[in-house]
N, CA, C and O atoms as a printed pandas DataFrame, in Angstrom:
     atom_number atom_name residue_name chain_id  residue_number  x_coord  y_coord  z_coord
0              1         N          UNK        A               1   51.245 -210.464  -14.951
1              2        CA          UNK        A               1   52.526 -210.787  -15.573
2              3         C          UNK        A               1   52.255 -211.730  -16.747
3              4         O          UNK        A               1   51.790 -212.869  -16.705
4              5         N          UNK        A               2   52.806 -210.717  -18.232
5              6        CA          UNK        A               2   52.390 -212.137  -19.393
6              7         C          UNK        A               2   53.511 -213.629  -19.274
7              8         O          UNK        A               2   54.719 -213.570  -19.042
8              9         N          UNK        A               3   52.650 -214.975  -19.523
9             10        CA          UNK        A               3   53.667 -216.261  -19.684
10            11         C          UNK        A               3   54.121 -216.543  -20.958
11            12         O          UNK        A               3   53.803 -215.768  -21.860
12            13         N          UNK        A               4   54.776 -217.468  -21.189
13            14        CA          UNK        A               4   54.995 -217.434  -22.886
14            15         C          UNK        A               4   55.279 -218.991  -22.375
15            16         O          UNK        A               4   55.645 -219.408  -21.276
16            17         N          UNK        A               5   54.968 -219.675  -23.601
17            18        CA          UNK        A               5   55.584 -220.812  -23.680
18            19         C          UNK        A               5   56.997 -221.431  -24.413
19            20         O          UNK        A               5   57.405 -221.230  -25.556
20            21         N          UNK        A               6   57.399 -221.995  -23.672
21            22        CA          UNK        A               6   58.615 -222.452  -23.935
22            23         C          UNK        A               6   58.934 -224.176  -24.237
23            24         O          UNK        A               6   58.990 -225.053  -23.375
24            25         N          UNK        A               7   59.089 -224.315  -25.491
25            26        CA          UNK        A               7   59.415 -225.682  -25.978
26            27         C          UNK        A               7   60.886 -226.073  -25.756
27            28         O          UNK        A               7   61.878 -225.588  -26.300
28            29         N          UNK        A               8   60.843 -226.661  -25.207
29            30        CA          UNK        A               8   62.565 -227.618  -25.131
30            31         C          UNK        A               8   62.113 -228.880  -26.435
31            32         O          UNK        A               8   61.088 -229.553  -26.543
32            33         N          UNK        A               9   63.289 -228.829  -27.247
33            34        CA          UNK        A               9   63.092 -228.898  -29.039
34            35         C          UNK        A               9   63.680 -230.509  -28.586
35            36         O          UNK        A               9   63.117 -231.575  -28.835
36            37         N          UNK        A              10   64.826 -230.328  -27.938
37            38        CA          UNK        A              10   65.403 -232.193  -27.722
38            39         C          UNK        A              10   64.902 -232.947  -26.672
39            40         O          UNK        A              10   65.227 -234.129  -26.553
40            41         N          UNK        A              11   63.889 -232.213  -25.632
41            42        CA          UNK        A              11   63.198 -233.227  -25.215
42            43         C          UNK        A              11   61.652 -233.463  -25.154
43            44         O          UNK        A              11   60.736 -233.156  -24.391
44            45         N          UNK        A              12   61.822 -234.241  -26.467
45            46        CA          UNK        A              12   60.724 -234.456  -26.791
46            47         C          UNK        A              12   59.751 -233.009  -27.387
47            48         O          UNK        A              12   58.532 -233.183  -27.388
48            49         N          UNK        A              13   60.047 -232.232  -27.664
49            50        CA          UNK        A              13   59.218 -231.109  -28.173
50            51         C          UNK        A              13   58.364 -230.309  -27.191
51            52         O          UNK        A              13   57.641 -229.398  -27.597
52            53         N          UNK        A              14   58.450 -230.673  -25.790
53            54        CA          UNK        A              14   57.938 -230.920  -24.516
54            55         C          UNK        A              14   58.168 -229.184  -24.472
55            56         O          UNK        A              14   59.126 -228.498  -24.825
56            57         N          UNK        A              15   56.563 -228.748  -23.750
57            58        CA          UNK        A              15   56.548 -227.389  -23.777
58            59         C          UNK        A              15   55.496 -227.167  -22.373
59            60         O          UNK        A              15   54.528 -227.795  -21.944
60            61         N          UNK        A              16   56.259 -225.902  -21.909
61            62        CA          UNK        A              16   56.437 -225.221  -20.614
62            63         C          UNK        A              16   55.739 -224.378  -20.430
63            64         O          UNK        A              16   56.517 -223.435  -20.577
64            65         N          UNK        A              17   54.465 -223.793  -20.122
65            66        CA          UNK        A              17   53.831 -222.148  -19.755
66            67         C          UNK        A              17   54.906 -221.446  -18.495
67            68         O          UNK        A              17   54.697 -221.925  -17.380
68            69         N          UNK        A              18   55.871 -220.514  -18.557
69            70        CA          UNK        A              18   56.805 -219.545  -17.856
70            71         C          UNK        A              18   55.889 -218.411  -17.679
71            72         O          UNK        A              18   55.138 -218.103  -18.605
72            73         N          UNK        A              19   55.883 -217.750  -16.553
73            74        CA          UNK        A              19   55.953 -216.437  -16.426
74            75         C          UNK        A              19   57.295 -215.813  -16.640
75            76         O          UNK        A              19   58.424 -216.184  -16.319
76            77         N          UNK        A              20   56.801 -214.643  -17.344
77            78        CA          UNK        A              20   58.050 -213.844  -17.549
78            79         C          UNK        A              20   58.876 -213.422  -16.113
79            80         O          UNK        A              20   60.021 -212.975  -16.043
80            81         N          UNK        A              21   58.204 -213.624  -15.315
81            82        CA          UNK        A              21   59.015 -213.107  -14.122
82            83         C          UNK        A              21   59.859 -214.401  -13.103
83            84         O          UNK        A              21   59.930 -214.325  -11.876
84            85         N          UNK        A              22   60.362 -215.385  -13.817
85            86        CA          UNK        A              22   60.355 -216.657  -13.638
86            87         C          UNK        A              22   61.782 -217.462  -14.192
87            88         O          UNK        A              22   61.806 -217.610  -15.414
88            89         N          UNK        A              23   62.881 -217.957  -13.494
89            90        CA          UNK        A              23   63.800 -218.299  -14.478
90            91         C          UNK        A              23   63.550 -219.544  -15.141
91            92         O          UNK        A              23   62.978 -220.445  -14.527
92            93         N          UNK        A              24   63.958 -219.708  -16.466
93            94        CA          UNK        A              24   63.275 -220.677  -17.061
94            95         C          UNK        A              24   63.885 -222.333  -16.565
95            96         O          UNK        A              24   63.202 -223.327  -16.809
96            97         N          UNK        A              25   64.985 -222.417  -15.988
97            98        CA          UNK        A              25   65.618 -223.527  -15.384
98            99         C          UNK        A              25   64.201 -224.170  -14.057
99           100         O          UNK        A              25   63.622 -225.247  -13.918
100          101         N          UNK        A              26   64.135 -222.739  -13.273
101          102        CA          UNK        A              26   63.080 -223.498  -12.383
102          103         C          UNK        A              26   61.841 -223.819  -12.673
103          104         O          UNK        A              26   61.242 -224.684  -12.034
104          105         N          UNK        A              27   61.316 -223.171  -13.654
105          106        CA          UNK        A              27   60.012 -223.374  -14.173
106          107         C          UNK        A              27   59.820 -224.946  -15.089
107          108         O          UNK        A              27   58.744 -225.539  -15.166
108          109         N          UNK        A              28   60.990 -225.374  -15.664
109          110        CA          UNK        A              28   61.515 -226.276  -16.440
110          111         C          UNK        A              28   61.503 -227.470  -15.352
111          112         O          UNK        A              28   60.777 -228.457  -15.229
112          113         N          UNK        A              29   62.083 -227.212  -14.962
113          114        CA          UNK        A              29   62.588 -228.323  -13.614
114          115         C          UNK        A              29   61.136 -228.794  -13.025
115          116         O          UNK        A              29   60.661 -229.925  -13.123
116          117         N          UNK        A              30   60.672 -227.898  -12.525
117          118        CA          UNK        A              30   59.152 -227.763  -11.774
118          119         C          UNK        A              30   58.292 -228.370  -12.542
119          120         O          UNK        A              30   57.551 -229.024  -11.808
120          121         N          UNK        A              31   58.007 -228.494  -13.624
121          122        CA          UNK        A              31   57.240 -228.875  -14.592
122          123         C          UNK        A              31   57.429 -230.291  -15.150
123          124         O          UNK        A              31   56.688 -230.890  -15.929
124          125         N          UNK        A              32   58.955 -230.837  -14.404
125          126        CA          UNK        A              32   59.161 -232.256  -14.594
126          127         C          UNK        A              32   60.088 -232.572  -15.446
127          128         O          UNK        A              32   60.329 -233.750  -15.712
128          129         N          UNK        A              33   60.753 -231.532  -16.007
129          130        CA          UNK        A              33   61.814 -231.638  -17.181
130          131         C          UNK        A              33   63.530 -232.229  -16.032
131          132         O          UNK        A              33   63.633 -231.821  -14.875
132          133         N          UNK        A              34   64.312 -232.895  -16.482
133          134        CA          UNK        A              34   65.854 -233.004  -15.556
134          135         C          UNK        A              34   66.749 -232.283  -16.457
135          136         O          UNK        A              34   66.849 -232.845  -17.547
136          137         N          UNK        A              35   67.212 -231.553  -16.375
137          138        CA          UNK        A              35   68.047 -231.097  -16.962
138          139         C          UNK        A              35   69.571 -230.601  -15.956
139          140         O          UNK        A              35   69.542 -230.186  -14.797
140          141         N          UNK        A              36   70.805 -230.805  -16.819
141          142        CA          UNK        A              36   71.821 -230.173  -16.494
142          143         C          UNK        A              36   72.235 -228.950  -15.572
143          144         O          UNK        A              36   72.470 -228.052  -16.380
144          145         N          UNK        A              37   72.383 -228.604  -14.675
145          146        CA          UNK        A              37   72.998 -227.589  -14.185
146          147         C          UNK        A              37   73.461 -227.606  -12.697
147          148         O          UNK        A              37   73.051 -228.531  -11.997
148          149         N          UNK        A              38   74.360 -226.571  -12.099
149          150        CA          UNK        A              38   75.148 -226.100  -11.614
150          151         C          UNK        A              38   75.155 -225.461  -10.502
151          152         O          UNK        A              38   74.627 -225.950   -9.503
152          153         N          UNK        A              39   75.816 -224.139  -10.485
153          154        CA          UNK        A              39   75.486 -223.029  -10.294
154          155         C          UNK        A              39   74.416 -222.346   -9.526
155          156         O          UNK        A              39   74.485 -222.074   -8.328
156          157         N          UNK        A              40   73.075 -222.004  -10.592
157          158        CA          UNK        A              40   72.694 -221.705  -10.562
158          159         C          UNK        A              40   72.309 -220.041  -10.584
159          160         O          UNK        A              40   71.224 -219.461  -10.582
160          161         N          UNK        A              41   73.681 -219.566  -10.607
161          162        CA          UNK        A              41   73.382 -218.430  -11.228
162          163         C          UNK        A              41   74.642 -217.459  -12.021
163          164         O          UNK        A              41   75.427 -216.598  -11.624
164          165         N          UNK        A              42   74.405 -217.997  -13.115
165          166        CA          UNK        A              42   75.130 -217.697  -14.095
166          167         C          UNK        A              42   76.567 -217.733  -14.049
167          168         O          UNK        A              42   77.043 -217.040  -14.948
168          169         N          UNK        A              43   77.531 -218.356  -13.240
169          170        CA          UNK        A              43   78.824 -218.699  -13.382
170          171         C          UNK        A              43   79.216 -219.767  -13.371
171          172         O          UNK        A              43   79.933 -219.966  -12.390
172          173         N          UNK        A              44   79.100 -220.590  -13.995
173          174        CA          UNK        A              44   78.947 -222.030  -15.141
174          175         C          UNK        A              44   78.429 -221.891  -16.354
175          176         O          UNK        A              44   77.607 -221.048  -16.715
176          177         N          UNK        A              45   78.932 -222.745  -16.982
177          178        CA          UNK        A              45   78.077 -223.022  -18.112
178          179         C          UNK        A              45   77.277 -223.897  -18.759
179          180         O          UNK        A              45   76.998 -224.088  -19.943
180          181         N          UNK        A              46   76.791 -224.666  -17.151
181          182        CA          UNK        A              46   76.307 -226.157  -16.856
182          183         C          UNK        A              46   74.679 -226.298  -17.468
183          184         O          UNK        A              46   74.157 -227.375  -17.754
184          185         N          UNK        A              47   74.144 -225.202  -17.571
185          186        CA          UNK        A              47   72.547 -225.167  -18.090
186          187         C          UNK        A              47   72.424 -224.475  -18.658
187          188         O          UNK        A              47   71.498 -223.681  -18.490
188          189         N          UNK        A              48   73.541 -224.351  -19.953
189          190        CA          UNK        A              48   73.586 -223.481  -21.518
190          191         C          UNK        A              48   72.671 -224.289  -21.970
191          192         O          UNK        A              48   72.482 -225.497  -21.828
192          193         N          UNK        A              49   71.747 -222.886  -22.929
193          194        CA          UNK        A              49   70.803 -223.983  -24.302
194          195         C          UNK        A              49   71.192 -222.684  -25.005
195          196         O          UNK        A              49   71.856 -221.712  -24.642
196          197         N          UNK        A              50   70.622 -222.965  -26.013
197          198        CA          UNK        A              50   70.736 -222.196  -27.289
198          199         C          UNK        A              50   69.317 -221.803  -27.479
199          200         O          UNK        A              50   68.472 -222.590  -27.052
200          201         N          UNK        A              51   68.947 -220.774  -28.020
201          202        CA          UNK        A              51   67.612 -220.316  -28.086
202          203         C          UNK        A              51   67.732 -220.223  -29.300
203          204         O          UNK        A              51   68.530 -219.486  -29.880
204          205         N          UNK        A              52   66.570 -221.322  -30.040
205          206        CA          UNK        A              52   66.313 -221.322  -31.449
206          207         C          UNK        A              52   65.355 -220.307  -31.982
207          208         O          UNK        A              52   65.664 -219.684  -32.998
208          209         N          UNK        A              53   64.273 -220.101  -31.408
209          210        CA          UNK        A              53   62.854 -218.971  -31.560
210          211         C          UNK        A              53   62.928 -218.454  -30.139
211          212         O          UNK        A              53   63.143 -219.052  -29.085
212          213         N          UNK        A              54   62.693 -217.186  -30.398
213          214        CA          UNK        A              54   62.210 -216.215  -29.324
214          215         C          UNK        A              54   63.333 -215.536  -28.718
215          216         O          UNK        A              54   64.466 -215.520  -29.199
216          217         N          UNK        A              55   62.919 -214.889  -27.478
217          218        CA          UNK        A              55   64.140 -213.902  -27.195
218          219         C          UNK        A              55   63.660 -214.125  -25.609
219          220         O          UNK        A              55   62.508 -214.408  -25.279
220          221         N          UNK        A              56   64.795 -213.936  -24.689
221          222        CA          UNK        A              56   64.875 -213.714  -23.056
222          223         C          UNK        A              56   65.670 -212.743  -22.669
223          224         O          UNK        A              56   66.525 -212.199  -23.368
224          225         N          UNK        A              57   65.303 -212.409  -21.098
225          226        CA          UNK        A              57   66.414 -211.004  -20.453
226          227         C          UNK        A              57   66.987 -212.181  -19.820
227          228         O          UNK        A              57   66.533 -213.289  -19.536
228          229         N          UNK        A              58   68.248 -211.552  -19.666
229          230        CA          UNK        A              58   69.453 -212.304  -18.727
230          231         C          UNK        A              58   70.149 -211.277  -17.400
231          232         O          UNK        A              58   70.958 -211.417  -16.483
232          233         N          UNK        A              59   69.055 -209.941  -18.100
233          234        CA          UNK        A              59   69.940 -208.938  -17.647
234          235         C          UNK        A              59   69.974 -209.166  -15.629
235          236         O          UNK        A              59   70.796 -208.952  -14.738
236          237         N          UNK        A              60   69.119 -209.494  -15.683
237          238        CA          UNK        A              60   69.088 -209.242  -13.855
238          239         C          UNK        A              60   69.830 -210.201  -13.291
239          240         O          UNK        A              60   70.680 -209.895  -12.454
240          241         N          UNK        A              61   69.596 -211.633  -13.704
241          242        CA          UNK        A              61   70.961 -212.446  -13.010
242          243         C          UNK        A              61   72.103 -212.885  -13.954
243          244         O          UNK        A              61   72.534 -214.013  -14.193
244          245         N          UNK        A              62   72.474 -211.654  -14.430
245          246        CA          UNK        A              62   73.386 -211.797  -15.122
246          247         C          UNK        A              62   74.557 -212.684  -15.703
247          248         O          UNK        A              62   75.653 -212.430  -15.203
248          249         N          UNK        A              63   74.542 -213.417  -16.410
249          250        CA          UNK        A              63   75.233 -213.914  -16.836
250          251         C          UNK        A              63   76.805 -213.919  -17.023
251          252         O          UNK        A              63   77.184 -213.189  -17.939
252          253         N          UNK        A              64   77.732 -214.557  -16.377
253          254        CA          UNK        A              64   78.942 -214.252  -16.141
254          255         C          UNK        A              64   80.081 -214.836  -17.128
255          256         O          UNK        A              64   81.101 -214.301  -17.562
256          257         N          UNK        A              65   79.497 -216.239  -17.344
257          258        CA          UNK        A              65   79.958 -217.212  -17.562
258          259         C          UNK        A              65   79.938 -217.237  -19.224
259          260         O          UNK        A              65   81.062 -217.659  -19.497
260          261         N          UNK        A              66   79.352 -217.039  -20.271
261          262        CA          UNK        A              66   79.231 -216.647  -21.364
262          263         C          UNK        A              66   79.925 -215.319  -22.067
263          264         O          UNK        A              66   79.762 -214.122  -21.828
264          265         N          UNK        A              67   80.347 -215.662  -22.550
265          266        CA          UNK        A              67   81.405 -214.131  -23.386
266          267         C          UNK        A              67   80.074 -213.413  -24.705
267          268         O          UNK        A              67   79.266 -214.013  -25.414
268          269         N          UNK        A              68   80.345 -212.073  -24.567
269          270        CA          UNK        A              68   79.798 -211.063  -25.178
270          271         C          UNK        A              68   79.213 -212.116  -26.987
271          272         O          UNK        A              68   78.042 -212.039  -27.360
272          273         N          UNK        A              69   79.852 -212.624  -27.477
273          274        CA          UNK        A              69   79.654 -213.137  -28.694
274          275         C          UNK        A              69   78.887 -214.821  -28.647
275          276         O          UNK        A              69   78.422 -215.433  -29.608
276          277         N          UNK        A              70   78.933 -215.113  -27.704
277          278        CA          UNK        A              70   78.188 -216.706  -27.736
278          279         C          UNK        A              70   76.733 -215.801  -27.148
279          280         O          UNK        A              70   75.636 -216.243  -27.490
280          281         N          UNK        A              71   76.785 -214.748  -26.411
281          282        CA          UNK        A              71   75.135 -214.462  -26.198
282          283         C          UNK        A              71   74.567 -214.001  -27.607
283          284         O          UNK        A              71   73.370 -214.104  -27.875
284          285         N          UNK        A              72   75.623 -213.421  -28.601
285          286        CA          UNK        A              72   75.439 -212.733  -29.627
286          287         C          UNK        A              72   74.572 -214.370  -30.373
287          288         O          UNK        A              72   73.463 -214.468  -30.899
288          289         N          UNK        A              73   75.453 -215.261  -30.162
289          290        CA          UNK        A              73   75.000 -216.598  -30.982
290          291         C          UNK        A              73   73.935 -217.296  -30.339
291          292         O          UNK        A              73   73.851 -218.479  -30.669
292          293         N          UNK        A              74   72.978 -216.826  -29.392
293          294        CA          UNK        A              74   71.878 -217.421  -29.055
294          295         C          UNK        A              74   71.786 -218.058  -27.997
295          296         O          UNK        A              74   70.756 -218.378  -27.404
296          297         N          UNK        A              75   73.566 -218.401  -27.541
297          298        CA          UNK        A              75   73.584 -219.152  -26.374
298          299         C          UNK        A              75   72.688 -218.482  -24.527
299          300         O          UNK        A              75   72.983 -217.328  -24.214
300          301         N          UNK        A              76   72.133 -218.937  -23.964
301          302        CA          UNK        A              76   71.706 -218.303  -23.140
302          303         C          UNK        A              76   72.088 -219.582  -21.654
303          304         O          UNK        A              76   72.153 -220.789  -21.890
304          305         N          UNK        A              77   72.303 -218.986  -20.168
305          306        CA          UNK        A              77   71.892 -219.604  -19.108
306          307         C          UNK        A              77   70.829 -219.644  -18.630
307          308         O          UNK        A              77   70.354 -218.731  -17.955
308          309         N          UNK        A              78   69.977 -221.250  -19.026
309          310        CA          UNK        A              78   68.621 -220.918  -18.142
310          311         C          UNK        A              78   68.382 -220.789  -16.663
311          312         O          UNK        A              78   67.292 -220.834  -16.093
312          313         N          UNK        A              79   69.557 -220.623  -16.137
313          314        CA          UNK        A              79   69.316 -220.509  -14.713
314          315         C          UNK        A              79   69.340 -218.551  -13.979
315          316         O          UNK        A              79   69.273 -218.085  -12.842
316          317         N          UNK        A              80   69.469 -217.957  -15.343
317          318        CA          UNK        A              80   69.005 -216.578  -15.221
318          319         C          UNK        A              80   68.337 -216.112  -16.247
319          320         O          UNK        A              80   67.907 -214.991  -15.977
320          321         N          UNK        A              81   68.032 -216.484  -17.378
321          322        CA          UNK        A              81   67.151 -216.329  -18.210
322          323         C          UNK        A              81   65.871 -216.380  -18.111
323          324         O          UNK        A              81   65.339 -217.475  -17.929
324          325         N          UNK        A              82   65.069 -215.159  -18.212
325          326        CA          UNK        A              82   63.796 -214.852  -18.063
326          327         C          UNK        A              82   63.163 -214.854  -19.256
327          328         O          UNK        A              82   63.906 -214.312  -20.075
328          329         N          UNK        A              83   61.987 -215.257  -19.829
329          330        CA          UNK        A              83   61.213 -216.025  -21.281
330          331         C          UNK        A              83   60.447 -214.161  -21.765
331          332         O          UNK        A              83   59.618 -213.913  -20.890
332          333         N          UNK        A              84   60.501 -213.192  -22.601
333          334        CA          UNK        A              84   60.242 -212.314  -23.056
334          335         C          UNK        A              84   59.406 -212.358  -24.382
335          336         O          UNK        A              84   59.072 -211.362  -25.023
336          337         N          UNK        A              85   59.143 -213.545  -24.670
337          338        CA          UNK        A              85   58.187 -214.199  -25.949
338          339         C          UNK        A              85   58.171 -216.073  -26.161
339          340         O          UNK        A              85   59.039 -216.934  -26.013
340          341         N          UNK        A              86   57.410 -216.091  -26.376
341          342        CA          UNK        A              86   57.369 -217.733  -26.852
342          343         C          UNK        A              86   58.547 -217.873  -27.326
343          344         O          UNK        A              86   59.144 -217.119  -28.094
344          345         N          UNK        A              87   59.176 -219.673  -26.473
345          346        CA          UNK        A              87   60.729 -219.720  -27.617
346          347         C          UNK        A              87   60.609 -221.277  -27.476
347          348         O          UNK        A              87   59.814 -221.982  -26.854
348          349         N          UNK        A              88   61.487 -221.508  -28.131
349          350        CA          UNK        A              88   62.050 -222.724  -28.830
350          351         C          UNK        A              88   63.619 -222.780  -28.046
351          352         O          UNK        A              88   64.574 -222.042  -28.288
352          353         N          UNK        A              89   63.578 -223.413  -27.475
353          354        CA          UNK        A              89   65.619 -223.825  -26.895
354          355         C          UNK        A              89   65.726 -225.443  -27.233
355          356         O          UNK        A              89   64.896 -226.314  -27.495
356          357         N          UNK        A              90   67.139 -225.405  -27.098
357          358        CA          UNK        A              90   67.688 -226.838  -27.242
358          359         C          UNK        A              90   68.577 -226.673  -26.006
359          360         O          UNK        A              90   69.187 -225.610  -25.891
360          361         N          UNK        A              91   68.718 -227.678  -25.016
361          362        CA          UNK        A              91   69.735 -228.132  -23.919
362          363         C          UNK        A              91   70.223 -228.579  -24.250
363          364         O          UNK        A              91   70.134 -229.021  -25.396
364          365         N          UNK        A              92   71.374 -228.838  -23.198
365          366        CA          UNK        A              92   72.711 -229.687  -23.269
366          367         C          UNK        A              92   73.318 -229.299  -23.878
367          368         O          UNK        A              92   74.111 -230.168  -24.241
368          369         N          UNK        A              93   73.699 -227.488  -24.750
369          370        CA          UNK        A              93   74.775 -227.292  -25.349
370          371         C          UNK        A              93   76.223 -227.025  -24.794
371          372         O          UNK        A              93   77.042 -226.528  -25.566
372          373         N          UNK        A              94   76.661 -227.384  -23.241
373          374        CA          UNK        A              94   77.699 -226.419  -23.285
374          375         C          UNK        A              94   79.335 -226.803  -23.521
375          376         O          UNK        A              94   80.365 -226.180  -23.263
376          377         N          UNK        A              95   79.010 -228.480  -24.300
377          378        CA          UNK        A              95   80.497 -228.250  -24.676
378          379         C          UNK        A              95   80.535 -227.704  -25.823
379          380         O          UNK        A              95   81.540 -227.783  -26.530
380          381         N          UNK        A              96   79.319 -226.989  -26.230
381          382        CA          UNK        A              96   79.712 -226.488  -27.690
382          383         C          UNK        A              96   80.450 -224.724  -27.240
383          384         O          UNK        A              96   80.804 -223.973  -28.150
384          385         N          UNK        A              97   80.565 -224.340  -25.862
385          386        CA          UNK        A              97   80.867 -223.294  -25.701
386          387         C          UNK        A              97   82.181 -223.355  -24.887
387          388         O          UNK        A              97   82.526 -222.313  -24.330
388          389         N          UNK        A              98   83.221 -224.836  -24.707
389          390        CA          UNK        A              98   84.208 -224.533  -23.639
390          391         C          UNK        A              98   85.114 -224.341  -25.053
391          392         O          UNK        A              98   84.865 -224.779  -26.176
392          393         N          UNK        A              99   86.172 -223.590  -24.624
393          394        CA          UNK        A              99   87.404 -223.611  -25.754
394          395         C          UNK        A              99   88.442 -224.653  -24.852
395          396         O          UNK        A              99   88.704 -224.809  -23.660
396          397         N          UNK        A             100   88.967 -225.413  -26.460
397          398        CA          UNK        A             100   89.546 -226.251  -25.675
398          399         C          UNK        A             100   91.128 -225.861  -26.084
399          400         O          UNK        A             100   91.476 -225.747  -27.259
400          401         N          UNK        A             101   92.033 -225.675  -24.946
401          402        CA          UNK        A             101   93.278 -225.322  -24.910
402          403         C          UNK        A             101   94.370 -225.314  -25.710
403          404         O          UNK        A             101   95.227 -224.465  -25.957
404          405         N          UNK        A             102   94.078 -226.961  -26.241
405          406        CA          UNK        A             102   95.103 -227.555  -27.069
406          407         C          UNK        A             102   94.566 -228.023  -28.402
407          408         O          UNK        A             102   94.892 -229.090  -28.922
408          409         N          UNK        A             103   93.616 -227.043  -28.979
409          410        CA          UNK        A             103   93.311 -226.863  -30.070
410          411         C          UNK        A             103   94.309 -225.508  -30.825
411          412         O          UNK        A             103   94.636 -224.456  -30.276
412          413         N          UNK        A             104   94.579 -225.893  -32.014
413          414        CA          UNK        A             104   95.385 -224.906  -32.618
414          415         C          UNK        A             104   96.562 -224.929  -32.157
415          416         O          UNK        A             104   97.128 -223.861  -31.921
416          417         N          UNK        A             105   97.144 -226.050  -31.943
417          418        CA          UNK        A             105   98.289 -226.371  -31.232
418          419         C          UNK        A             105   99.054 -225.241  -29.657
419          420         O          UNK        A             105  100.072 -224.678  -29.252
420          421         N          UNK        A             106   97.805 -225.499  -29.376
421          422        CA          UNK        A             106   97.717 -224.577  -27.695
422          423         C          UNK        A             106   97.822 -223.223  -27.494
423          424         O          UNK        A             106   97.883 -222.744  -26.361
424          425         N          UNK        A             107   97.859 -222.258  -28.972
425          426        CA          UNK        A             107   98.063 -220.921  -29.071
426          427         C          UNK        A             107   96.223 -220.757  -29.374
427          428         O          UNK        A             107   95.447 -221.472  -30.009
428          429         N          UNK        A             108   96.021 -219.492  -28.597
429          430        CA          UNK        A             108   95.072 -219.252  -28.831
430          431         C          UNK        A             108   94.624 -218.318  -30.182
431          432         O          UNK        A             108   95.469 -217.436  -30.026
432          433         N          UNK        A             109   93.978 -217.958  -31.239
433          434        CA          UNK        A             109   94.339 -218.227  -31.990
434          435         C          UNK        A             109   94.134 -216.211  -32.655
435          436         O          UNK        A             109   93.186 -215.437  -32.522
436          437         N          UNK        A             110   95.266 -216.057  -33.219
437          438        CA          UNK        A             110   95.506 -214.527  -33.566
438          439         C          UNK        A             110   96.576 -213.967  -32.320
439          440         O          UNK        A             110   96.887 -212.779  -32.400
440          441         N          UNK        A             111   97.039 -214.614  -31.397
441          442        CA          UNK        A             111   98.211 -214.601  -30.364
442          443         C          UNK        A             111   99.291 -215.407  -30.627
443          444         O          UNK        A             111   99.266 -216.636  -30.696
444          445         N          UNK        A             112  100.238 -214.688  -30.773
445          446        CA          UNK        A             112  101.631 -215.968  -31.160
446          447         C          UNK        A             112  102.317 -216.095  -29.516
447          448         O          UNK        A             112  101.984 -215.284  -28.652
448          449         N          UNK        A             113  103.311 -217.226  -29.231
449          450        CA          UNK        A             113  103.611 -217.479  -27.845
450          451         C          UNK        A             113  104.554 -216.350  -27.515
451          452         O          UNK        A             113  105.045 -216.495  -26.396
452          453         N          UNK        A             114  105.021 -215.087  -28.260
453          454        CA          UNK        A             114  105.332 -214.391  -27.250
454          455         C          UNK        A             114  104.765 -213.687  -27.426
455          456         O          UNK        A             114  105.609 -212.816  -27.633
456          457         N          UNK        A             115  103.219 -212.896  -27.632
457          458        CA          UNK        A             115  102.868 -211.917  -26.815
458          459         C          UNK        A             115  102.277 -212.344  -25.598
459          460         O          UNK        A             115  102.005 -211.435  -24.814
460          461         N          UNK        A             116  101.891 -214.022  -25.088
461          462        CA          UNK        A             116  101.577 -214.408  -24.132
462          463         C          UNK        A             116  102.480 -213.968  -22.757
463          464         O          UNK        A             116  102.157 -214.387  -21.646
């Protein structure tokens, strides 16, 4: 099974050898890193990073918790994310992914309050 290494960019530049067959939360963890999370498998959004370099499958513990367009934007759960090439992530993103209610004066936005 090939490993790839994996740099976490905000702590400390601090980098990980993963097997690809391996989620990167436990391999992370194991290796001495603390990080954020939850769950544990993909319905939260408690151990979102953003993947700056490289690419991962999510496909097998699928990701629930992330909408079709924030995976589009790099966002990934490392607690089902499997490492498919050397990458680069940043943690601790996931209030960059909650929508917050009473933004846009509480209409969500391209919906007026009565088609709600």
């Amino acid at each position: 099974m090939p490993a790839y290494d994996i740099t976490v960019r905000n702590r400390d530049g601090r980098v990980v050898r993963v097997d690809a067959d391996r989620f990167l939360l436990d391999e992370l963890e194991a290796a001495g890193l603390r990080l954020p999370h939850g769950c544990r498998f993909g319905a939260c959004l408690t151990c979102a990073a953003t993947i700056i370099e490289g690419t991962v499958d999510q496909s097998q513990g699928r990701s629930y918790a992330l909408r079709p367009e924030q995976e589009a934007d790099g966002y990934v759960l490392l607690c089902v994310a499997r490492p498919r090439s050397d990458c680069v992530v940043e943690v601790g993103v996931r209030r960059d992914l909650y929508v917050n209610p009473f933004r846009h004066g509480g209409r969500r936005r391209g919906v007026s309050c009565t088609e709600l």
